[in-house]
C-alpha positions in Angstrom: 74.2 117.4 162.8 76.1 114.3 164.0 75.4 110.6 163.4 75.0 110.2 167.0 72.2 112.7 167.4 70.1 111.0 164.7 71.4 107.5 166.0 67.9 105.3 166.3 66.9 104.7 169.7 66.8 100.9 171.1 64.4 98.8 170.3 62.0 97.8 172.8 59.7 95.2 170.6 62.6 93.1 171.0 62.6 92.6 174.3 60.1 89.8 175.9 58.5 93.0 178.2 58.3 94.8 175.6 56.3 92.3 173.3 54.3 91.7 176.3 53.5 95.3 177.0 52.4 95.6 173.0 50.2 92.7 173.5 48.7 93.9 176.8 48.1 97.3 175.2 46.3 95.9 172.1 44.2 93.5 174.4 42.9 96.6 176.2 41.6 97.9 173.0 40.3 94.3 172.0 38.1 94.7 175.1 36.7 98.2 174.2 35.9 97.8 170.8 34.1 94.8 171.1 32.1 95.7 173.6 30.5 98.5 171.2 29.7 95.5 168.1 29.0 92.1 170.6 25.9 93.1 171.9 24.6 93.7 168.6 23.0 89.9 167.4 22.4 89.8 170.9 19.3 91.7 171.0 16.9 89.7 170.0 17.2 87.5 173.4 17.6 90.6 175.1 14.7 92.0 174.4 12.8 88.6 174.9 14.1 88.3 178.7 13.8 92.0 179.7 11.0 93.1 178.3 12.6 96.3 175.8 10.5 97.9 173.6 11.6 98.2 169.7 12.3 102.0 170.6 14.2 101.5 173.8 16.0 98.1 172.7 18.7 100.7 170.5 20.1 102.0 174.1 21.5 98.9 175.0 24.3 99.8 172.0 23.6 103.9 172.4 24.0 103.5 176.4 28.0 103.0 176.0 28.1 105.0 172.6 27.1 107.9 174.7 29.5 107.6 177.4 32.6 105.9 175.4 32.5 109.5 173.1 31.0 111.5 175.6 33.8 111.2 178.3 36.6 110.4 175.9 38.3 113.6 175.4 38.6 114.4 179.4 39.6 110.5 180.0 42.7 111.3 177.4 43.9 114.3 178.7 43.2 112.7 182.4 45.6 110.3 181.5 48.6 113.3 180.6 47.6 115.1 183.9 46.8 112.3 186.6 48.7 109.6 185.1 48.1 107.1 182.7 48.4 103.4 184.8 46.5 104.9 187.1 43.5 106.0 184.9 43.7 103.0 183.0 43.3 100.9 185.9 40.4 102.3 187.3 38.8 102.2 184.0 39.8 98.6 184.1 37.8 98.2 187.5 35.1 100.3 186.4 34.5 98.2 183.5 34.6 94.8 185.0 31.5 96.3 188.0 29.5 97.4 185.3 30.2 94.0 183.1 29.1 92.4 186.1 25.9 94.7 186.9 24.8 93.9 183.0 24.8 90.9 183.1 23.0 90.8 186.1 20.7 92.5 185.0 17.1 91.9 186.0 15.5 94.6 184.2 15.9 97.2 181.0 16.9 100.0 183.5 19.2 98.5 184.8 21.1 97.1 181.6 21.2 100.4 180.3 22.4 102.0 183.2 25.5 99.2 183.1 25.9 100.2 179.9 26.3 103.6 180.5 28.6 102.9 183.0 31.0 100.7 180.9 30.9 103.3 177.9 32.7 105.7 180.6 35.2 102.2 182.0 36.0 102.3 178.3 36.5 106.1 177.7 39.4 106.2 180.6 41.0 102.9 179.4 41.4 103.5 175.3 43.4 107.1 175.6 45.1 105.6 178.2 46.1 102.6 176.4 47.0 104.0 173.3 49.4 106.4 175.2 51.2 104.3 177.0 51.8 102.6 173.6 52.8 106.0 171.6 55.1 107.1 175.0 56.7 103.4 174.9 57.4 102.4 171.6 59.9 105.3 170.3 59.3 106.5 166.7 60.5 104.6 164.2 60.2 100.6 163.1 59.1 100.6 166.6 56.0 102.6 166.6 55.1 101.6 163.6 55.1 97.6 164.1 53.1 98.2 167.8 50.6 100.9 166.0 50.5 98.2 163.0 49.2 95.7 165.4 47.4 98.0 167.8 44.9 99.0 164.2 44.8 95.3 163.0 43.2 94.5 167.1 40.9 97.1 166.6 39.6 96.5 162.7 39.5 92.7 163.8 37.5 93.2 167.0 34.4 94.8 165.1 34.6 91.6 163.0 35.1 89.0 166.0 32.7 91.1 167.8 29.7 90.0 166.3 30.9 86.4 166.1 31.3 85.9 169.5 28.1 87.4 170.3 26.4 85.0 168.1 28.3 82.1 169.7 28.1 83.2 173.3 23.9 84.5 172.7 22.9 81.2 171.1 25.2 79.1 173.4 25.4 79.8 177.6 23.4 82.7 176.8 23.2 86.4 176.4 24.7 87.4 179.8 27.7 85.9 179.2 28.0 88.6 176.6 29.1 90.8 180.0 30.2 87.8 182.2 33.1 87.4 179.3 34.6 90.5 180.4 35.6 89.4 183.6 38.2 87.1 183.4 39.7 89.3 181.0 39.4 92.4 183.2 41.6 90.9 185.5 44.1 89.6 184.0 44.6 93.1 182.6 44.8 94.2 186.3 47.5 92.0 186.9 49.4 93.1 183.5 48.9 96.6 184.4 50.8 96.1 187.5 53.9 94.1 186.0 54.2 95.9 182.7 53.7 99.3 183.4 55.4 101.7 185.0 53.6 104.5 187.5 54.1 107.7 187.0 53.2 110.8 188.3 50.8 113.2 186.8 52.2 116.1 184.5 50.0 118.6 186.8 48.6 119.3 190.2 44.7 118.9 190.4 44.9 122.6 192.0 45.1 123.6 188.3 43.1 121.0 187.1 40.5 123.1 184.4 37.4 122.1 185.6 35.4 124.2 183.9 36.5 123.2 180.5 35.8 119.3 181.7 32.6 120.0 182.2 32.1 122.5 179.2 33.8 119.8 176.5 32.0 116.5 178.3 28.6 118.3 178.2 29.2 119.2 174.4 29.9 115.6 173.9 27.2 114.2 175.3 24.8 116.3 174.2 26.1 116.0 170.3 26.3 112.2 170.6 22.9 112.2 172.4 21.2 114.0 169.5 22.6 111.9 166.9 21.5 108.8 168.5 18.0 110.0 168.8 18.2 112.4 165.6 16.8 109.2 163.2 13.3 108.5 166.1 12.6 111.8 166.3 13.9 113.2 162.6 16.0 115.7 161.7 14.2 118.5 161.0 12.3 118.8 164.3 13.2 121.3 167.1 14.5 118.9 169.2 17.3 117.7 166.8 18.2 121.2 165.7 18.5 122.8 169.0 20.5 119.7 170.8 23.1 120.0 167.8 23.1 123.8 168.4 23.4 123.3 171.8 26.5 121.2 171.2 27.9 123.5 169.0 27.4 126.5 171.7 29.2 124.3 174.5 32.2 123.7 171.8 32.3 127.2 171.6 31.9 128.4 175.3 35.0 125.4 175.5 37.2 127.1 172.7 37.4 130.0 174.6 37.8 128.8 177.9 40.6 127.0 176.5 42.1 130.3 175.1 42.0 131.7 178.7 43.1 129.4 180.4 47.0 129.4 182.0 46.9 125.5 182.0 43.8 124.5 179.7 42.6 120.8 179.7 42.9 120.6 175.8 45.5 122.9 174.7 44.4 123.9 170.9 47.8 124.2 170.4 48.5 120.6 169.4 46.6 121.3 166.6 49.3 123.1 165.2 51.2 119.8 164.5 50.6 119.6 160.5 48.0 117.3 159.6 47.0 116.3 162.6 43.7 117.2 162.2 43.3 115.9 158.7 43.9 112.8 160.4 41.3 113.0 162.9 38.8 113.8 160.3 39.8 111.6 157.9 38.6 108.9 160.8 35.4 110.3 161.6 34.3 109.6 157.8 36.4 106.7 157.7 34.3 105.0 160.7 31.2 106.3 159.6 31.7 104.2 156.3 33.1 100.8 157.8 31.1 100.8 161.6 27.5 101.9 159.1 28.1 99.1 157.0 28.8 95.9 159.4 25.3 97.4 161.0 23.6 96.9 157.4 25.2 93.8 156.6 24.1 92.3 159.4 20.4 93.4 159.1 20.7 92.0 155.3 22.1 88.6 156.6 19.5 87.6 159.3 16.3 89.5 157.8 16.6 89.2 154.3 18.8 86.0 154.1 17.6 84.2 157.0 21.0 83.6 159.2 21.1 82.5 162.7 22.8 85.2 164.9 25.9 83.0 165.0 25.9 82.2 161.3 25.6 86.0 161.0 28.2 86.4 163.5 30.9 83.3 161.4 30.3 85.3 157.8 32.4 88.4 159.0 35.3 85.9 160.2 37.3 85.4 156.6 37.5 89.4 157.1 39.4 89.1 160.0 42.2 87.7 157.7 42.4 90.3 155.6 42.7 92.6 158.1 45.4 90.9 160.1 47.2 91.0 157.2 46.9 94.4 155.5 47.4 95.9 158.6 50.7 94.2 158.8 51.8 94.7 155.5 51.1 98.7 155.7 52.9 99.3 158.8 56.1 98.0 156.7 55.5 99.6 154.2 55.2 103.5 155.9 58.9 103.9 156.3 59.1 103.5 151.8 55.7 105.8 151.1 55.0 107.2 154.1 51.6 106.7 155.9 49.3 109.4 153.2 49.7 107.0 150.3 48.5 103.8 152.5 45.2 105.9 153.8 43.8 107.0 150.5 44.6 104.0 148.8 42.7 101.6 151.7 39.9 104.4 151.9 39.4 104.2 148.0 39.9 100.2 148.0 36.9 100.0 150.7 34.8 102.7 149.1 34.6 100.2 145.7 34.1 97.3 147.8 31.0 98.7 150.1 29.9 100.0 146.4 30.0 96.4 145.5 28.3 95.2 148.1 25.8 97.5 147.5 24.5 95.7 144.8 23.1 92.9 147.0 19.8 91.4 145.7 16.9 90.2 147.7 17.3 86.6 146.4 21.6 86.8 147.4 23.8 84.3 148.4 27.0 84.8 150.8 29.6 83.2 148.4 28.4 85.4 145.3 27.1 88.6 147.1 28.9 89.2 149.7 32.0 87.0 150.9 33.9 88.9 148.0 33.1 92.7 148.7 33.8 91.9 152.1 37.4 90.1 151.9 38.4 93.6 149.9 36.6 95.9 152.4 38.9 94.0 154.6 42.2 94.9 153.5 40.8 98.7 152.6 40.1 98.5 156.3 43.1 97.4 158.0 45.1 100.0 156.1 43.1 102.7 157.0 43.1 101.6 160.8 46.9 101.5 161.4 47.3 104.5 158.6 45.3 107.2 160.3 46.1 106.2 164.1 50.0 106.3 162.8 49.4 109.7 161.7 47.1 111.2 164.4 50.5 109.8 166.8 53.4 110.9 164.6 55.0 114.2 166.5 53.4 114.6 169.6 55.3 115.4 172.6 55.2 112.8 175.1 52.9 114.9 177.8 50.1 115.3 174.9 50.1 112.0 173.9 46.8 111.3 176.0 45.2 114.0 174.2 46.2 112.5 170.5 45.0 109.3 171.6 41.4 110.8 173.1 41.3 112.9 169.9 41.6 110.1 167.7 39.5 107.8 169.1 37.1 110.6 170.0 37.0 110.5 166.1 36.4 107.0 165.8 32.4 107.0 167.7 31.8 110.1 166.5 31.8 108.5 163.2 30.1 106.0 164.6 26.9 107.6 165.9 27.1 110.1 162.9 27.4 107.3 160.5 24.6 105.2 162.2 22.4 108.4 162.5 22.9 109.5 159.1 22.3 106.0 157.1 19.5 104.9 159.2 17.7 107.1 157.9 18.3 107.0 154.4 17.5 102.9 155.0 14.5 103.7 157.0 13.0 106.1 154.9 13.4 103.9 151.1 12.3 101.0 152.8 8.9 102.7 154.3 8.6 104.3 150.9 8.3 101.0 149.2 6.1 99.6 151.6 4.0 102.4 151.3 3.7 101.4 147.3 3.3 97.4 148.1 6.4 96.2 147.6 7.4 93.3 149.3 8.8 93.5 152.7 12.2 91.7 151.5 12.7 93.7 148.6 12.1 97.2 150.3 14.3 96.3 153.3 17.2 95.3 150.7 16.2 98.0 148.5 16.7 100.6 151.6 20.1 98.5 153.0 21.4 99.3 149.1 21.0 102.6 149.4 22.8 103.1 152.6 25.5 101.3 151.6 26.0 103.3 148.6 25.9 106.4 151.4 29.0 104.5 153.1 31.3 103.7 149.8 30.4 107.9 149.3 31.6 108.6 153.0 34.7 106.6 152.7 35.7 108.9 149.3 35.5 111.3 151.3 38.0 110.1 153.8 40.0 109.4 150.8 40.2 113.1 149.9 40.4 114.3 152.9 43.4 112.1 154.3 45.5 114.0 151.2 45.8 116.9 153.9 47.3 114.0 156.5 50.2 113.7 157.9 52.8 111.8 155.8 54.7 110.8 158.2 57.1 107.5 157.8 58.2 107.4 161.7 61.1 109.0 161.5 61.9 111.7 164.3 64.6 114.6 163.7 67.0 115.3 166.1 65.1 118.8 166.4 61.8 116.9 166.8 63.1 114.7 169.3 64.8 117.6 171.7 61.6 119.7 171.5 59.4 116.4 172.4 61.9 115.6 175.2 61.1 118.9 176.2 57.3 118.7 176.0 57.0 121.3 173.2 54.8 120.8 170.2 56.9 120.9 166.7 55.3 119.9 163.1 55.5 116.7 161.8 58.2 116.5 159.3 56.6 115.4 156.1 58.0 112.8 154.5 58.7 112.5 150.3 57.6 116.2 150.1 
């Protein structure tokens, strides 16, 4: 094997493009992910103005929940097939209308609706994005500085999220949690145009597998749908048994389409790379754990403790720190240990610090009970981020990268809904319990809160375990690897330290 064959490829982060492309790309993803966590302290006005019920207030989160995970594996693999500027930018447009329609908004309907809208802007942008980052930033020092700052934008945005809600809800008002978007949606138009490249699609829509889009989307929907609803209606009942084994039944019917097919939308396949799927899985519990517990945290802050939405929204902002720089620090350090070691050890360094903060008492104060668990949930968090997306990237072929990236981030509100749907009702059901035996309100809520959080430290042990079967990949590309990719062929991921 010559020298020249393993030589490493250029380096695009130092170019100014190239660091302009990175930031572009990781503003795209600041966009999406905060829209699914600024909405949240914004409810209470929302509800005030439009006239939601307590039961139909949850949609105005659920509403892009539904359609962000619902549309997100077709969006990705749209991306490979029709080309990925050209998706992203009519996600970008997409967005911005509905941004605009919300905040509009004269009634409940029609908010929802908007939202529902936006979930599917977002679902054709993030795959997209993440893509264009995987197919530009060549593997490597590279890869693993953009994907190092790609999972510190998205751990920070859950954080900043709720801050700016708070500040935008209690300042101009709660439309501006929409109107924001705008200005931001277009200068991402304009980027789009001047830092990426067009491209032509990877196949004609003749062969487009339509029936698997619509097999895979439906299964989506319908499994996000029921565990959304599965905590109102409980988990037992016919409904939420038959809409998860309807889910399951679409899957199915899509697994074998998929089999048939001469040119299948998800070719099962690229689960062959080695830990691939580890990885994916490793983020649904991961997500579950961290998206569950800056829910509960919240409810503890402004209905035990008494915060403001925007002093709510400033106690999550010393986390952002932390994030920012674990995130940094681990994509450095995957070329020594290799990106396994950095996932368990974040997932095991959050699952003691949720445990911690599950310990909060009804009489708490920020700097005692909670500013501590939550600086060391923060670095946990950031290095699980950039950790698990490095891996769910590492080895795929440049014409499946839209598919890794929907996959991954397909992951990512799955664990969301499941997490929420899951923990909810462990909260809901200890807290009613209580007040069923007179206990104060206060104590029961915290008492219920506690025991969900202790749910998430469990769930984020699990993704510690299970991200031993991950790819340990430290960005490093064989000269075999790298002729196969060329070639659009999908190879193992060579492990690294084994």
């Amino acid at each position: 094997m010559s020298s020249l064959a393993l030589e490493a490829p250029a380096s695009v982060l130092v170019t100014s493009r190239g660091r302009l492309t990175l930031a572009f790309l990781c503003m795209v993803a600041f966009l999406d992910f905060v829209d699914a966590s600024i909405v949240n302290v914004a409810l209470p006005s929302i509800r005030r103005d439009l006239g939601f019920s307590v039961q139909s207030l949850q949609w105005v989160l659920s509403a892009y929940l539904l359609t962000y995970g619902g549309f997100m594996l077709l969006g990705g693999r749209a991306g490979d097939l029709l080309g990925r500027r050209r998706l992203l930018v009519a996600g970008i447009v997409l967005f911005a209308l509905a941004s605009l329609t919300a905040g509009l908004s004269p009634d409940a309907g029609v908010l929802v609706g908007a939202r529902l809208v936006q979930g599917l802007g977002a679902a054709m942008m993030l795959p997209a994005a993440l893509s264009i980052l995987t197919t530009t930033f060549p593997e490597g020092r590279d890869r693993n500085t953009a994907l190092g700052v790609w999972g510190a934008t998205a751990g920070l945005a859950s954080a900043v999220g709720v801050f700016l809600g708070g500040v935008l809800s209690e300042g101009p008002g709660w439309r501006w949690v929409f109107f924001v978007n705008l200005p931001v949606c277009l200068l991402l138009l304009v980027a789009a145009f001047r830092l990426v490249s067009g491209e032509r699609g990877d196949a004609p829509l003749a062969n487009f597998d339509a029936l698997g889009a619509v097999l895979v989307t439906a299964a989506m929907l319908l499994l996000v749908y029921t565990l959304v609803k599965a905590p109102d209606v409980g988990w037992g009942t016919t409904r939420t048994i038959g809409g998860l084994a309807g889910a399951g039944a679409l899957l199915s019917g899509f697994v074998v389409n998929e089999r048939r097919q001469r040119n299948p939308l998800v070719p099962l396949s690229i689960f062959r790379i080695k830990g691939l799927a580890a990885a994916d899985a490793t983020q649904v519990f991961a997500i579950a754990g961290f998206y569950s517990m800056f829910f509960f945290l919240t409810l503890y802050m402004q209905n035990v403790l008494g915060y403001s939405q925007i002093e709510a929204g400033s106690a999550y902002l010393p986390a952002t720190a932390g994030v920012a720089i674990s995130s940094g620090i681990a994509s450095q350090l995957f070329a020594k240990t290799g990106t396994r070691p950095i996932i368990v050890a974040g997932a095991l360094l959050s699952a003691g610090a949720v445990y911690w903060l599950s310990r909060i008492p009804v009489d708490g104060s920020y700097l005692t009970d909670v500013l501590p668990g939550l600086i060391v949930m923060s670095f946990g968090l950031g290095a699980v981020f950039v950790g698990v997306t490095t891996a769910a990237n590492a080895g795929v072929p440049r014409d499946k990268a839209g598919l890794a990236a929907a996959l991954i981030n397909t992951s990512t509100w799955l664990g969301g809904a499941l997490g929420l749907a899951i923990f909810s009702v462990i909260a809901t059901s200890h807290t009613q319990h209580l007040l069923a035996a007179n206990v104060a309100p206060p104590e029961a809520l915290t008492s219920g809160i506690s025991r969900a959080l202790v749910a998430c430290s469990i769930f984020l042990l699990a993704a510690a375990l299970i991200a031993l079967r991950a790819t340990n990949t430290r960005g490093e590309a064989t000269e075999h690897t790298s002729a196969l990719a060329r070639e659009g062929d999908l190879v193992p991921v060579p492990e690294s330290g084994e």
